[in-house]
N, C-alpha and C positions, 0 to 999 in steps of 0.2 A: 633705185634703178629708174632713170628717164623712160618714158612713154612716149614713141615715136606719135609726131603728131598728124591725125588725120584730115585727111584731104576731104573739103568738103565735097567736091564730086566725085569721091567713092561713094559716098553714100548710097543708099538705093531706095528710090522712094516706093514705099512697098503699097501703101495706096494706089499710087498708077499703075501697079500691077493687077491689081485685084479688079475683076471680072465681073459685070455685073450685065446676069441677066433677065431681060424680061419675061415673068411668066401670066399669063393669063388665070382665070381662078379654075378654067377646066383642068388646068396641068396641075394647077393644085390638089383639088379632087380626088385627081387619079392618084396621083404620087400618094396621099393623105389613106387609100385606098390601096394601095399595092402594099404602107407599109401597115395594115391592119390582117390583108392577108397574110403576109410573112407573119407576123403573131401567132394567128390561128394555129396556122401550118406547124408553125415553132412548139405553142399548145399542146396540137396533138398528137407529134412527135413526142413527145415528152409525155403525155398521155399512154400512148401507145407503150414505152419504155414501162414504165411505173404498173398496166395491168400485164406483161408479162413477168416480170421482177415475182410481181405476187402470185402468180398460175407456178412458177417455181418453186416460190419459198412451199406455195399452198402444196404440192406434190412431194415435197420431200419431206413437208411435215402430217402427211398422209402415211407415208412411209412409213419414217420411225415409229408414229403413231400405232401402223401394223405389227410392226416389230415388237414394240413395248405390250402389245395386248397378248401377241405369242407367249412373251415370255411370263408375262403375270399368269396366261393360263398353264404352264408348265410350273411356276410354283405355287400356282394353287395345288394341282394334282399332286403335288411332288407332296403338300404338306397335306392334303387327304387318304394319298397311298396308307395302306397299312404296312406298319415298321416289318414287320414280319414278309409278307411280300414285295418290298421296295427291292429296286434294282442298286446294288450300292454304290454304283459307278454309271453315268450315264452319260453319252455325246448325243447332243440337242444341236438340231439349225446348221449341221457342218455344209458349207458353200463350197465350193471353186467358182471363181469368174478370171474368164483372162484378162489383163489390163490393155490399154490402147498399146504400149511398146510389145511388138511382139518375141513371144516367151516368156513373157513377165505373167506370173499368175497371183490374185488375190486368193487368201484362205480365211475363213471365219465358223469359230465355235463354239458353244455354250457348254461347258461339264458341267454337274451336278453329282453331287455326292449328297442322297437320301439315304441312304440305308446306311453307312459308318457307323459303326458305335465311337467312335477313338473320337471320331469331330473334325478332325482333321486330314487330309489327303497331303502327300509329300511325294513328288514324284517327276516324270517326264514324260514328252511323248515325242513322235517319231512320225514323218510323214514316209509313205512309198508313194512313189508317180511310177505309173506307169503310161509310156509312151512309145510312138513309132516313130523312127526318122529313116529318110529313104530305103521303104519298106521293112526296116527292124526293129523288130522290138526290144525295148528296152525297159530296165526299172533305175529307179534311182530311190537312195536313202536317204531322208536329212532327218537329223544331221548326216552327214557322215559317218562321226564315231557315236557309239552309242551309252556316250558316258553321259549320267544325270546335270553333268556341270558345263554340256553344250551350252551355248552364252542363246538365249534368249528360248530355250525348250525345255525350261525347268515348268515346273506346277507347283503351286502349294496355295490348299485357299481349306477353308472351313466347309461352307456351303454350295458356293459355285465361284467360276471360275470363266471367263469371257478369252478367248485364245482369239487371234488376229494376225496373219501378217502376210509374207510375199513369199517368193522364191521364182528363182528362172531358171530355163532349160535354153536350147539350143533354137534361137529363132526358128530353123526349118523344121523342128520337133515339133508333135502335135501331142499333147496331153490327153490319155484316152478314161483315165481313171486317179483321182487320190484317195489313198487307204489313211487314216489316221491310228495311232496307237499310244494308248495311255498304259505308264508300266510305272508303277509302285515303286518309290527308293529302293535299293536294294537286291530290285527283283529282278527276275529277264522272264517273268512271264504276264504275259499284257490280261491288263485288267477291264480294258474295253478295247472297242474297235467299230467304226462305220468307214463308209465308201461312198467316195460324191464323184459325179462326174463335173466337167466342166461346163459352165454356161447359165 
């Protein structure tokens, strides 16, 4: 395929374009100096980034930190108790926090099972909320039904047992109380129970 031939005055002399201006050495200076301050500035932005980064990481590993000492001193006690007076079923650290979407609630729990002889726990539990919505009161049960093979409120552990999760209510509902209840395979009579409020 032929190549249309070009005209030498298309061309474009791109040297005659180009612009040339004089600078004196104070313009240089400064320029040489504006771009050292932009540096700094860039620096200590980036500075600034980097020690909150670590004032975070540092407070949440503060946190856990508390958390993890909680709980090593609960099974120290736990393996100090005498077998004879251990409680053989215990709710440890239950929370409520509401979440930023409102009516969303977080739950968090630690069972222990010290005193079992058998070793083993097999079972479920059962939250109640109780709450007000344009001034009535109300309860609610989760699960709903109270069958051990609710999908995600079964139990079964040896020693302990870390329970975690959500649940929501009706945005204008305010949550005034959660009850938890731990109930044995089999049984319908609750083998523990505590009460957190929200917050």
């Amino acid at each position: 395929m032929d190549q249309p031939a070009l005209d030498d005055g298309a061309l474009v002399d791109f040297d005659a374009l180009v612009m040339h201006v004089p600078l004196d050495a104070g313009a240089c200076l400064e320029f040489e100096g504006f771009g050292r301050m932009h540096r700094a500035v860039d620096r200590s932005i980036h500075d600034d980034v980097r020690r909150l980064r670590l004032a975070i990481d540092a407070r949440a590993l503060e946190s856990e930190n508390a958390r993890l000492r909680e709980e090593v001193a609960i099974f120290e006690s736990m393996l100090s108790a005498d077998g004879r007076n251990a409680i053989p079923l215990s709710i440890r650290r239950f929370k409520v926090e509401p979440q930023a979407q409102r009516g969303e609630y977080r739950f968090g729990l630690l069972l222990l099972a010290s005193g079992l002889r058998r070793g083993e726990f097999r079972g479920r539990y059962e939250l109640l909320v109780r709450l007000t919505e344009e001034g009535r009161s109300a309860m609610i049960t989760l699960p709903e039904t109270a069958e051990s093979a609710a999908p995600g409120f079964g139990l079964d552990f040896k020693h302990f047992q870390r329970v975690e999760g959500t649940f929501r209510v009706a945005p204008a509902a305010r949550v005034e109380s959660v009850q938890v209840r731990i109930y044995e395979a089999g049984s319908v009579q609750v083998r523990a129970t505590e009460t957190a409020q929200p917050g």
